[in-house]
N, CA, C and O atoms as a GROMACS GRO file, in nm:
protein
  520
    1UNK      N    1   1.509  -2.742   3.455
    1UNK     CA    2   1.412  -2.643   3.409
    1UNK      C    3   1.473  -2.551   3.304
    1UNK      O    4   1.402  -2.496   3.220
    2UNK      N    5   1.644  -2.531   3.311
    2UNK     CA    6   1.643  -2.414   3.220
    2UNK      C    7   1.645  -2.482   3.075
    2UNK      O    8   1.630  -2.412   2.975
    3UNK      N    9   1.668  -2.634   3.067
    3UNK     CA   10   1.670  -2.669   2.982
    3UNK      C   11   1.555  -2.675   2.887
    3UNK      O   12   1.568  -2.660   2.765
    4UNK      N   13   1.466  -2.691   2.933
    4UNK     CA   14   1.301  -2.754   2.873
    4UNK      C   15   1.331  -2.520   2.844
    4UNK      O   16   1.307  -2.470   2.734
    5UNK      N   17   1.362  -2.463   2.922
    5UNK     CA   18   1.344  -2.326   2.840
    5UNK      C   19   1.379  -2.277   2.713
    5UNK      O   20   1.328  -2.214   2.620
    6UNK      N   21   1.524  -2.348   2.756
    6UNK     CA   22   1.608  -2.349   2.610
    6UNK      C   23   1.535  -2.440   2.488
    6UNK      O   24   1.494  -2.380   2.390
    7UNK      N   25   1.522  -2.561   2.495
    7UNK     CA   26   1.425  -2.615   2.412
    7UNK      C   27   1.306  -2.510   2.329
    7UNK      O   28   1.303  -2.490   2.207
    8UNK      N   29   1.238  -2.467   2.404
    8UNK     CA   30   1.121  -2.345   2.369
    8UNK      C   31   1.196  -2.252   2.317
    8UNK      O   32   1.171  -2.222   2.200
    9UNK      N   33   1.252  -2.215   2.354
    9UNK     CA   34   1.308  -2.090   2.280
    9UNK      C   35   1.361  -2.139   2.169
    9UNK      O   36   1.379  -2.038   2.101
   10UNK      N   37   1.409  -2.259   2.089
   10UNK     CA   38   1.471  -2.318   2.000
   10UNK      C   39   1.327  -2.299   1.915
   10UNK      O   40   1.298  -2.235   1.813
   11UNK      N   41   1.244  -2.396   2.019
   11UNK     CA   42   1.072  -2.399   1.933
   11UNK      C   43   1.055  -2.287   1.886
   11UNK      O   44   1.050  -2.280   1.763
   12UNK      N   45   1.042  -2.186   1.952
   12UNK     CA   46   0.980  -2.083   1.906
   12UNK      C   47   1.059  -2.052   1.801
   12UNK      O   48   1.003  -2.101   1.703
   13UNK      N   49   1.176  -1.988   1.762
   13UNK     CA   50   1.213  -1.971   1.681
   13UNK      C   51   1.241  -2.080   1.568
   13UNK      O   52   1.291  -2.054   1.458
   14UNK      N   53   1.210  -2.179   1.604
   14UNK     CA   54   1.162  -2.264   1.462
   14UNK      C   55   1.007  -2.214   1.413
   14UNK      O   56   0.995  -2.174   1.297
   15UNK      N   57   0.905  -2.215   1.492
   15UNK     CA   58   0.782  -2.181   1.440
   15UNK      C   59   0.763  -2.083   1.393
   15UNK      O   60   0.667  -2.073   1.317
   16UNK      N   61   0.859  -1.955   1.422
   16UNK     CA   62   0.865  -1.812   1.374
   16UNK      C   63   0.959  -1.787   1.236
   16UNK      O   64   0.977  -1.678   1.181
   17UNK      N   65   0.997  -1.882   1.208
   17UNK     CA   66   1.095  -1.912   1.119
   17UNK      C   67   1.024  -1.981   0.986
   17UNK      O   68   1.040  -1.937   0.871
   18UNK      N   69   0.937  -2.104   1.023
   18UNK     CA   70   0.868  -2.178   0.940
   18UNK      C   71   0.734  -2.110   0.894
   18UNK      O   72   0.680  -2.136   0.787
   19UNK      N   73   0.682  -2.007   0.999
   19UNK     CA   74   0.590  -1.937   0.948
   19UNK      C   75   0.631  -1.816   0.868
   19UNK      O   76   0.558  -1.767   0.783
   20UNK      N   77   0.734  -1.777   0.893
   20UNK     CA   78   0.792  -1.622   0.806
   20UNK      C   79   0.827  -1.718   0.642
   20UNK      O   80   0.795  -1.675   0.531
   21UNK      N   81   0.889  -1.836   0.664
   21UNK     CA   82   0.885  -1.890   0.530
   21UNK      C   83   0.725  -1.975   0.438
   21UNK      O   84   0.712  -2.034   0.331
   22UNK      N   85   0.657  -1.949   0.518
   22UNK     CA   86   0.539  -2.032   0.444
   22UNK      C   87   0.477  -1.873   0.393
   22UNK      O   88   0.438  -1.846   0.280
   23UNK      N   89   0.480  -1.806   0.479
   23UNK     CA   90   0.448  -1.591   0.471
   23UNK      C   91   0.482  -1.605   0.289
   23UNK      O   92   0.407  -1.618   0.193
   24UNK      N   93   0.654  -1.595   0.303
   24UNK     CA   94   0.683  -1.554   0.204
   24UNK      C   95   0.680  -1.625   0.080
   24UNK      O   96   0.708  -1.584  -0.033
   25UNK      N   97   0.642  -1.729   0.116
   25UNK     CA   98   0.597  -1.842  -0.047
   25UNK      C   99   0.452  -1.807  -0.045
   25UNK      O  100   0.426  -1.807  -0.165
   26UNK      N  101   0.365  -1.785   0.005
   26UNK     CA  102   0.207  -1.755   0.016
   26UNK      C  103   0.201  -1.638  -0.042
   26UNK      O  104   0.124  -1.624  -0.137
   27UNK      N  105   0.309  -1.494   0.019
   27UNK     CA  106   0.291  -1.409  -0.064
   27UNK      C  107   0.369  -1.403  -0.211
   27UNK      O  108   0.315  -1.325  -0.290
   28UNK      N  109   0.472  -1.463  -0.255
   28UNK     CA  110   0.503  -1.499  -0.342
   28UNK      C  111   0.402  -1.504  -0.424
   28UNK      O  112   0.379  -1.412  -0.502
   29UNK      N  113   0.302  -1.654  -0.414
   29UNK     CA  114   0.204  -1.711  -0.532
   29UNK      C  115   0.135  -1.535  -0.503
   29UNK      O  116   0.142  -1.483  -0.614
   30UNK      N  117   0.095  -1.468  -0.438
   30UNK     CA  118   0.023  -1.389  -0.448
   30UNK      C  119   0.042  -1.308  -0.533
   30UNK      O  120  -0.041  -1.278  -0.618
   31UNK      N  121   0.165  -1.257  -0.523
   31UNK     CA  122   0.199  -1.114  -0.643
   31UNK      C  123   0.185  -1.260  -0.793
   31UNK      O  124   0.122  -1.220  -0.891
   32UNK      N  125   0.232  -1.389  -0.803
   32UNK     CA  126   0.232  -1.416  -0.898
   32UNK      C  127   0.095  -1.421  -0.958
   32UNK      O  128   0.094  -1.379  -1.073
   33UNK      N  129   0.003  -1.452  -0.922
   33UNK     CA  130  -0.137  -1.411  -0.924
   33UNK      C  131  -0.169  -1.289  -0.974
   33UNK      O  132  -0.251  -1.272  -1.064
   34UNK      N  133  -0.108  -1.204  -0.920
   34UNK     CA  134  -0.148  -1.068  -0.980
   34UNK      C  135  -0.106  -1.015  -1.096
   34UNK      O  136  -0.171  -0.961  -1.185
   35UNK      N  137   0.058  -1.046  -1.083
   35UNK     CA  138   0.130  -1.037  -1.233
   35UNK      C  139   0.010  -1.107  -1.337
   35UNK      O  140  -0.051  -1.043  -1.423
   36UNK      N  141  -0.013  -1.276  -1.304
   36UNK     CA  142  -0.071  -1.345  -1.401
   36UNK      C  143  -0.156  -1.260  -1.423
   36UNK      O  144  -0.130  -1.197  -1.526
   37UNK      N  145  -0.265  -1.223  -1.362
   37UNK     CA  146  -0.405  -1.175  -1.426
   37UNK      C  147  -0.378  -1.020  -1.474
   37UNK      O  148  -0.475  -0.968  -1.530
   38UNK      N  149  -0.244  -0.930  -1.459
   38UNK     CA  150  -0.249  -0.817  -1.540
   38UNK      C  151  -0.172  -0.850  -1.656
   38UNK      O  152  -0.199  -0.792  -1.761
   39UNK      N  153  -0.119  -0.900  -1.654
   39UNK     CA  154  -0.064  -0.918  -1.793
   39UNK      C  155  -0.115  -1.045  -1.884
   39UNK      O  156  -0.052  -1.091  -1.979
   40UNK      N  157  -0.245  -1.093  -1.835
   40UNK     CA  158  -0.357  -1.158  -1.926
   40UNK      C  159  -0.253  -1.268  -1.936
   40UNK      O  160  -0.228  -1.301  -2.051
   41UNK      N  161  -0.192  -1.326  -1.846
   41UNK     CA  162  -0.127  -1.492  -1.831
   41UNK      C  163  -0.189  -1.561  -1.723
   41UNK      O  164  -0.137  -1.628  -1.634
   42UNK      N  165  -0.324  -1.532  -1.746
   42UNK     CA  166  -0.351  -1.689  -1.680
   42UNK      C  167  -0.368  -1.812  -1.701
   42UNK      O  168  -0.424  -1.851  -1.804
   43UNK      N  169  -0.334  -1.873  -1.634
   43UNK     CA  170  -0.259  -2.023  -1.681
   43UNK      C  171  -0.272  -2.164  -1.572
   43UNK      O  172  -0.353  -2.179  -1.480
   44UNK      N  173  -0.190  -2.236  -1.608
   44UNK     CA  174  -0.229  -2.328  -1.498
   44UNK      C  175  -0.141  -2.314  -1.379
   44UNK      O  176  -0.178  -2.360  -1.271
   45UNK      N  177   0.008  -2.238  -1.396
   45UNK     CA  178   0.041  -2.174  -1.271
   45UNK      C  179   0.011  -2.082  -1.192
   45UNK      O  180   0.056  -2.074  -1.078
   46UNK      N  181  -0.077  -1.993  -1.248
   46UNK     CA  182  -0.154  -1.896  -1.215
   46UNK      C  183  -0.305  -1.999  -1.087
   46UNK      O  184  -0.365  -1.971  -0.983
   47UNK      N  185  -0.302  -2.070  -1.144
   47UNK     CA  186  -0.448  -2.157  -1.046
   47UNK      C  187  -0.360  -2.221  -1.014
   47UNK      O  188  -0.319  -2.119  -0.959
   48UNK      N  189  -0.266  -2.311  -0.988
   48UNK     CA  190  -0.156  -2.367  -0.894
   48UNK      C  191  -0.130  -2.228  -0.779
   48UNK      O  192  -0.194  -2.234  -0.674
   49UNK      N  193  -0.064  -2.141  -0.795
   49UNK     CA  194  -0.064  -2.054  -0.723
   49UNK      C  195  -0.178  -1.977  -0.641
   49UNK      O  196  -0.142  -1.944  -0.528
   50UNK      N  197  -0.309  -1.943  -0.676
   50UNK     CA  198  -0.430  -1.915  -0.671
   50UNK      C  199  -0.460  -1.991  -0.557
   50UNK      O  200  -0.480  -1.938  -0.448
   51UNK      N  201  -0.465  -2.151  -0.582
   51UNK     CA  202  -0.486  -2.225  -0.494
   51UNK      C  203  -0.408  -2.218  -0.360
   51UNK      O  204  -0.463  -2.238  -0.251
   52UNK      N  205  -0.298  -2.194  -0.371
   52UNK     CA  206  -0.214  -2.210  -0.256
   52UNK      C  207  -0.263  -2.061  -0.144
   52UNK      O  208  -0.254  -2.058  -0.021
   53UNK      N  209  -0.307  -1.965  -0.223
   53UNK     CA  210  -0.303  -1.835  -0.159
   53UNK      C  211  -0.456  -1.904  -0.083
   53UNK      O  212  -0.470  -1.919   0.039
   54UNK      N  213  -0.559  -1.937  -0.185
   54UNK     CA  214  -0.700  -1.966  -0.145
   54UNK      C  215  -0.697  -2.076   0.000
   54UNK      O  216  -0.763  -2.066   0.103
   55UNK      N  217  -0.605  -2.170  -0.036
   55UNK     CA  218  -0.625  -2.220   0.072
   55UNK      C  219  -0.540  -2.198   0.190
   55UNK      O  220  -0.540  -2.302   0.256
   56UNK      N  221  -0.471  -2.112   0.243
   56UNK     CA  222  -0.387  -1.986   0.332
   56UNK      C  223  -0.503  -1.934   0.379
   56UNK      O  224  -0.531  -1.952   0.498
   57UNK      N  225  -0.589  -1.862   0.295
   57UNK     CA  226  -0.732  -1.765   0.372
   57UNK      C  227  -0.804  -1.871   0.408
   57UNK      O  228  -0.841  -1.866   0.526
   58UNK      N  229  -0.849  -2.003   0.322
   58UNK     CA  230  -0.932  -2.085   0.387
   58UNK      C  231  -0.891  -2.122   0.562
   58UNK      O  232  -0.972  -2.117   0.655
   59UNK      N  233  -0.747  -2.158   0.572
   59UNK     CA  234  -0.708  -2.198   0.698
   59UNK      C  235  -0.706  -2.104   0.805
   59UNK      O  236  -0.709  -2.125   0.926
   60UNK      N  237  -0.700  -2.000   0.744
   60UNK     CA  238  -0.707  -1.847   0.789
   60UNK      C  239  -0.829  -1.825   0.852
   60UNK      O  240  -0.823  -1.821   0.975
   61UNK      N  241  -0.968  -1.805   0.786
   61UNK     CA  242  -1.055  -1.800   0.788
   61UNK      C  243  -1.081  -1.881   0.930
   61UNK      O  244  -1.087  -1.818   1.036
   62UNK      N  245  -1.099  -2.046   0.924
   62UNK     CA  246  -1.123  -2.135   0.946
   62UNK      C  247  -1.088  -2.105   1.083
   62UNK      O  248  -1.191  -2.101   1.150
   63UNK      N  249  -0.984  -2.082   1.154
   63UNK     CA  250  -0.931  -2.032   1.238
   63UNK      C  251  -0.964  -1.933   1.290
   63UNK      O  252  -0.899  -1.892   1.386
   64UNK      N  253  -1.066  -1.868   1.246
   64UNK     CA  254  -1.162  -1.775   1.343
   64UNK      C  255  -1.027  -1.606   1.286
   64UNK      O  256  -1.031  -1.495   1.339
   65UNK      N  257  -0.960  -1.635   1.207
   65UNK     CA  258  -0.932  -1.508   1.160
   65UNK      C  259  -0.759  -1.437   1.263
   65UNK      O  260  -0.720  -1.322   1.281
   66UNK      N  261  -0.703  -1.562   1.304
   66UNK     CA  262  -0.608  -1.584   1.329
   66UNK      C  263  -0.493  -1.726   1.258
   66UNK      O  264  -0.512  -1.832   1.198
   67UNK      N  265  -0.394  -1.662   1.301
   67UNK     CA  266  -0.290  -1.784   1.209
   67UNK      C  267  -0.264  -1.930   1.310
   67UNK      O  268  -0.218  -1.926   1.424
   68UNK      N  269  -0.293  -2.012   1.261
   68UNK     CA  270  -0.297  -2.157   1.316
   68UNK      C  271  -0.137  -2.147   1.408
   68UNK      O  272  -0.127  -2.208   1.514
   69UNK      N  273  -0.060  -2.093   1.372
   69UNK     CA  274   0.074  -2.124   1.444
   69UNK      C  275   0.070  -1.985   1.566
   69UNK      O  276   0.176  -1.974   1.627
   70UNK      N  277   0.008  -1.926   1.588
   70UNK     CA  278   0.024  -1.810   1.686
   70UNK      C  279  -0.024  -1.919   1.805
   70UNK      O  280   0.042  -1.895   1.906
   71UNK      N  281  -0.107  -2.018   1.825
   71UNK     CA  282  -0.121  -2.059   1.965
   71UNK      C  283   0.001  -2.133   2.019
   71UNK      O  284   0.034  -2.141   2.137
   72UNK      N  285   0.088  -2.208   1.870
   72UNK     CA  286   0.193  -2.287   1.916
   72UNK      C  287   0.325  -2.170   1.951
   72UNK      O  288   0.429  -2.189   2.014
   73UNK      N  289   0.290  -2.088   1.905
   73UNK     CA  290   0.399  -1.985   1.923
   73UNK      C  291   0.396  -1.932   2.104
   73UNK      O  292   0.491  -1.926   2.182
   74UNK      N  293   0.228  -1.896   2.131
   74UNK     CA  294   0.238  -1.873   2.290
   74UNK      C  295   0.258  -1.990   2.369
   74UNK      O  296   0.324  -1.979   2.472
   75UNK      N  297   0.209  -2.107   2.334
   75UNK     CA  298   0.261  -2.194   2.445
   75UNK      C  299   0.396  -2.230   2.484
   75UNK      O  300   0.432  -2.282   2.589
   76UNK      N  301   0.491  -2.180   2.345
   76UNK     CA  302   0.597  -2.218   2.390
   76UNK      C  303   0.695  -2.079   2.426
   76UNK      O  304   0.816  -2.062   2.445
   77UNK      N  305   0.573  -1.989   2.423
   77UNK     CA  306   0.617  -1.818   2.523
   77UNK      C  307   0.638  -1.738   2.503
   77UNK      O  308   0.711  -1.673   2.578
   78UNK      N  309   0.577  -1.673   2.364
   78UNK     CA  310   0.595  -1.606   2.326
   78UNK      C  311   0.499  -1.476   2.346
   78UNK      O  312   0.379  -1.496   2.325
   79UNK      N  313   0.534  -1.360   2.380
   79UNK     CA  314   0.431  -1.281   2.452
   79UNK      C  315   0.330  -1.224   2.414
   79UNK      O  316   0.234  -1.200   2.487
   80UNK      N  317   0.338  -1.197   2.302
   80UNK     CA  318   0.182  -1.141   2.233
   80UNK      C  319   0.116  -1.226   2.121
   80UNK      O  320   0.039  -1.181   2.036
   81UNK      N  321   0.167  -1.386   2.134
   81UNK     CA  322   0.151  -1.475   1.987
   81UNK      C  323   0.159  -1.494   1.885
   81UNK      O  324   0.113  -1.583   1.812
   82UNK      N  325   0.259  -1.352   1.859
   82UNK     CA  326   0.241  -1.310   1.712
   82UNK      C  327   0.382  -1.364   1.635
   82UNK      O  328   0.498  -1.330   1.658
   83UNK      N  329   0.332  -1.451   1.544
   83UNK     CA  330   0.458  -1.520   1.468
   83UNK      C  331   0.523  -1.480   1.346
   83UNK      O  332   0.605  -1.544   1.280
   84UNK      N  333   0.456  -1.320   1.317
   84UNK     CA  334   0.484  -1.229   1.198
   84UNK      C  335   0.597  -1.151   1.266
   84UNK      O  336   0.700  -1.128   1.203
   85UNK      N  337   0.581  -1.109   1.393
   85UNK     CA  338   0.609  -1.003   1.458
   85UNK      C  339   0.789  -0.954   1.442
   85UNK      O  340   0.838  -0.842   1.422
   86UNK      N  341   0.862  -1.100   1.462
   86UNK     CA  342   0.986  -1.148   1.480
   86UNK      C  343   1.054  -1.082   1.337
   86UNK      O  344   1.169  -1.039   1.337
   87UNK      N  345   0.998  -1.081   1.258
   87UNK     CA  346   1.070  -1.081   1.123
   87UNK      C  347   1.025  -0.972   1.033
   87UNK      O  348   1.082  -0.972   0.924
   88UNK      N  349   0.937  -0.879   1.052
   88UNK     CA  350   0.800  -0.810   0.926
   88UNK      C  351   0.789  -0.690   1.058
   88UNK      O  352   0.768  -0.726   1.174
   89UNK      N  353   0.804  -0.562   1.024
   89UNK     CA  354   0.774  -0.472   1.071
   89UNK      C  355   0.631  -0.472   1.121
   89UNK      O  356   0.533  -0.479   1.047
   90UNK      N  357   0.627  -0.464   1.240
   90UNK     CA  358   0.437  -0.419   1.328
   90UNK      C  359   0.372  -0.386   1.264
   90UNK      O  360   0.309  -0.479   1.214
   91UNK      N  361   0.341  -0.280   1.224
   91UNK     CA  362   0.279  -0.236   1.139
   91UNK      C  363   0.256  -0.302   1.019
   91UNK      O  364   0.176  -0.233   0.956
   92UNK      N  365   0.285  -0.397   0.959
   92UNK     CA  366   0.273  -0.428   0.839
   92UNK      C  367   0.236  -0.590   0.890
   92UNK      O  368   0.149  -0.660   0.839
   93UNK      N  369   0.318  -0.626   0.994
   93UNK     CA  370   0.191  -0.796   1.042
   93UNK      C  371   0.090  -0.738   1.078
   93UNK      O  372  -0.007  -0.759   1.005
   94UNK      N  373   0.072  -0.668   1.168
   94UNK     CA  374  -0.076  -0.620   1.239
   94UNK      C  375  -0.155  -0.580   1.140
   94UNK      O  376  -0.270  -0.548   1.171
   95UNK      N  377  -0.116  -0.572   1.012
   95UNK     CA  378  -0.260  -0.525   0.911
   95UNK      C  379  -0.233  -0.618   0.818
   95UNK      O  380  -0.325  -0.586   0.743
   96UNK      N  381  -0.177  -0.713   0.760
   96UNK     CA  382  -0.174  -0.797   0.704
   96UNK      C  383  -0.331  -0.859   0.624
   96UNK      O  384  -0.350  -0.868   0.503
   97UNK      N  385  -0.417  -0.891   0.721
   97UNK     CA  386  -0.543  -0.893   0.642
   97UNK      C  387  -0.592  -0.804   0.603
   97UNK      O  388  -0.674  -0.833   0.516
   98UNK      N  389  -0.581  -0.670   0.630
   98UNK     CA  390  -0.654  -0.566   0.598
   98UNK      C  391  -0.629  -0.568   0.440
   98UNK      O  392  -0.707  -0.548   0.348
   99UNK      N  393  -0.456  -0.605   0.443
   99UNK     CA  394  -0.355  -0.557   0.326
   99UNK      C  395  -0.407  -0.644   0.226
   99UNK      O  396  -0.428  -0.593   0.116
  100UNK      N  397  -0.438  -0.795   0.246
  100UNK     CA  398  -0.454  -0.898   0.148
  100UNK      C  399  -0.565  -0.880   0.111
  100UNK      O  400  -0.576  -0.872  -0.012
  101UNK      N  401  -0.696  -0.864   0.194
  101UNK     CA  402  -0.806  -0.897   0.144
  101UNK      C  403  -0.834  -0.782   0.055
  101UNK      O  404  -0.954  -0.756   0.065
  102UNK      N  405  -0.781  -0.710  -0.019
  102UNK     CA  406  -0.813  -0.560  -0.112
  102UNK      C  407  -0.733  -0.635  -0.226
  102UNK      O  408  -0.758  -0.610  -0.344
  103UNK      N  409  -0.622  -0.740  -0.186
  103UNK     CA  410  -0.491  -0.753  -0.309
  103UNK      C  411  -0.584  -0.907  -0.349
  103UNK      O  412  -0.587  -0.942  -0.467
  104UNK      N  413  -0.642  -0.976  -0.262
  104UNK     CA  414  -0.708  -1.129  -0.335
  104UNK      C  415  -0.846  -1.084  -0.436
  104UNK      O  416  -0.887  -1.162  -0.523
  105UNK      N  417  -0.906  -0.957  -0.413
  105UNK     CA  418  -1.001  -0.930  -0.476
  105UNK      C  419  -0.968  -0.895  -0.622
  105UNK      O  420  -1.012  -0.943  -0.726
  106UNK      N  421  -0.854  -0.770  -0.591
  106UNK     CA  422  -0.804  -0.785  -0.764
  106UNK      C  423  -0.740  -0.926  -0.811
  106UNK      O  424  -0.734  -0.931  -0.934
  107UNK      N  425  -0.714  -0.987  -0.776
  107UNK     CA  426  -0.627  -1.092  -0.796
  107UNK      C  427  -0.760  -1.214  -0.896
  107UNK      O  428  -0.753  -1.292  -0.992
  108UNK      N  429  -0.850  -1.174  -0.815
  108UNK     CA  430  -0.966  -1.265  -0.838
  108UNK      C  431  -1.055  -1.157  -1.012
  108UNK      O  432  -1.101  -1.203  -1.116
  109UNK      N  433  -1.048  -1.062  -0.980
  109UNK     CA  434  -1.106  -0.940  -1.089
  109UNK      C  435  -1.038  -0.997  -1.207
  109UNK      O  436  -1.100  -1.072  -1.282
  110UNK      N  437  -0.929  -0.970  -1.225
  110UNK     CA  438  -0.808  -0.976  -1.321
  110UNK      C  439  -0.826  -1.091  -1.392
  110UNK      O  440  -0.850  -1.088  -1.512
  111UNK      N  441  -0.817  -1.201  -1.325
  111UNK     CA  442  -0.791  -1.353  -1.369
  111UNK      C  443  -0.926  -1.423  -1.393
  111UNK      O  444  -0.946  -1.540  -1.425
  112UNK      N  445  -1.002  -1.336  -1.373
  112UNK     CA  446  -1.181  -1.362  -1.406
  112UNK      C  447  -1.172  -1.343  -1.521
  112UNK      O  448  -1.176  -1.417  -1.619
  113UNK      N  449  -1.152  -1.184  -1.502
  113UNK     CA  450  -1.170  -1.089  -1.648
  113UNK      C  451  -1.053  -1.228  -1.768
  113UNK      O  452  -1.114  -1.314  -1.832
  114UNK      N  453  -0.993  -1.226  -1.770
  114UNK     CA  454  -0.884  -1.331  -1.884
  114UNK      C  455  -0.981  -1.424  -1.856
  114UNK      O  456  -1.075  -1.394  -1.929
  115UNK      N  457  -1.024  -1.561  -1.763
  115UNK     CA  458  -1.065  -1.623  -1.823
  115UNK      C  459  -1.230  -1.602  -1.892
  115UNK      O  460  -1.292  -1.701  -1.931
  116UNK      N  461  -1.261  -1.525  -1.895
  116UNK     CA  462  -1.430  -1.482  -1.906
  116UNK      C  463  -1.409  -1.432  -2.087
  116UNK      O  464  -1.497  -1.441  -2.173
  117UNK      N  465  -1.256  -1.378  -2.107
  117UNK     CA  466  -1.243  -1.308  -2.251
  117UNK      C  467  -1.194  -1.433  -2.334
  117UNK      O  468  -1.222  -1.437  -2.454
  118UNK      N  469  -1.129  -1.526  -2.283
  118UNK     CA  470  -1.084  -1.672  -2.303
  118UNK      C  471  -1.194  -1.742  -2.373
  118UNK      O  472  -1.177  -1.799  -2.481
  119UNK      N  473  -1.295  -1.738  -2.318
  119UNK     CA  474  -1.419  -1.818  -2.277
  119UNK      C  475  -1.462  -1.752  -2.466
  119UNK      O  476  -1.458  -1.823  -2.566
  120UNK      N  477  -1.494  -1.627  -2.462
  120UNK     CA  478  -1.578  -1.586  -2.532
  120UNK      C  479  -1.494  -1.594  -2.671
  120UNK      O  480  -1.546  -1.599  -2.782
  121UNK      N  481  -1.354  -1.592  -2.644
  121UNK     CA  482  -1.280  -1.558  -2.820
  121UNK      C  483  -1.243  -1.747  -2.853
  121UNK      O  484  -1.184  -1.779  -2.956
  122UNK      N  485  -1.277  -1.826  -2.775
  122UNK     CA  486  -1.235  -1.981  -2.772
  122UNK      C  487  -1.357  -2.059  -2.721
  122UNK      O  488  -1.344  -2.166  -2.662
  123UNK      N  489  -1.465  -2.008  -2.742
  123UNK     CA  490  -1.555  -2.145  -2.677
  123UNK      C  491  -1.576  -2.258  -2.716
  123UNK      O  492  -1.644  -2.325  -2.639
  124UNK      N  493  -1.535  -2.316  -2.829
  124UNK     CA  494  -1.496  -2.436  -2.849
  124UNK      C  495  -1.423  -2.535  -2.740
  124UNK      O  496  -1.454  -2.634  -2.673
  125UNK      N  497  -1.273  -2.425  -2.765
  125UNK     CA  498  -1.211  -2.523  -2.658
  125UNK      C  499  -1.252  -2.566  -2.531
  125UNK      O  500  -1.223  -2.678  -2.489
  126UNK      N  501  -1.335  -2.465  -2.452
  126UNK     CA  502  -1.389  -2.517  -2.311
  126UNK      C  503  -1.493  -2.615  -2.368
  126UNK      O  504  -1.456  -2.731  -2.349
  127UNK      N  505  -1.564  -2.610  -2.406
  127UNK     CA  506  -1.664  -2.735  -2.439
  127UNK      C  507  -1.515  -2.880  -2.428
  127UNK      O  508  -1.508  -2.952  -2.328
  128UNK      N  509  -1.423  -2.893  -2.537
  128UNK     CA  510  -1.376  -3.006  -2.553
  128UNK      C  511  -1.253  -3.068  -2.397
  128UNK      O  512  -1.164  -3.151  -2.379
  129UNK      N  513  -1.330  -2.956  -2.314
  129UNK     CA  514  -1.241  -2.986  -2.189
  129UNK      C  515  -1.333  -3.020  -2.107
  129UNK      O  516  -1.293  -3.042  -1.993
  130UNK      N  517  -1.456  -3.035  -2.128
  130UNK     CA  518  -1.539  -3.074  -2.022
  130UNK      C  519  -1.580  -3.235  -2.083
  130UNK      O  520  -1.655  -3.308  -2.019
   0.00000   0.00000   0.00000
């Protein structure tokens, strides 16, 4: 028995580990997102990145508004499920959506606004891309 414990506790701190690193590449593309659309570089890494954040909230979402790895985190015993918790000050996992969903909106404003001014000083070129 203490073994299969030890095992879990290995788990867990792999899943708390793999999620603090997917965290910090997710928020990564995020600020890059933001950089892109204030400093009018949006680009195709800018929607490479975009995408990666979009589909994070999609799975997010999808998940009823919890992180897909918090159930694998309690089964293997962890006491409040929380797989931010280990690594990211309380306060700052526990509001985490509050925090993003204000930072994806500019993110989305910004990189509108460039391609919408794109659109209007180049409309040629979008025509010869469709």
């Amino acid at each position: 028995m203490g073994t299969r414990r030890g095992r879990d506790e290995v788990a867990l701190i792999l899943v708390k580990a793999v999620h603090t690193l997917a965290w910090f590449s997710i928020e990564s593309c995020m600020a890059y997102v933001l950089y892109a659309g204030a400093a009018r570089r949006t680009d195709r890494r800018a929607a490479l990145a975009g995408a990666v954040v979009a589909g994070e909230s999609l799975i997010f979402a999808a998940n009823r508004f919890r992180c897909p790895l918090t159930q694998y985190a309690e089964n293997l015993g962890a006491t409040d499920g929380s797989v931010t918790g280990i690594w990211l000050p309380r306060w700052f996992a526990r509001n985490l959506p509050a925090i993003h969903v204000p930072l994806l909106a500019v993110a989305v404003y910004l990189n509108g606004r460039n391609l919408g001014q794109r659109q209007r000083l180049h409309p040629q070129a979008s025509d010869h891309q469709r």
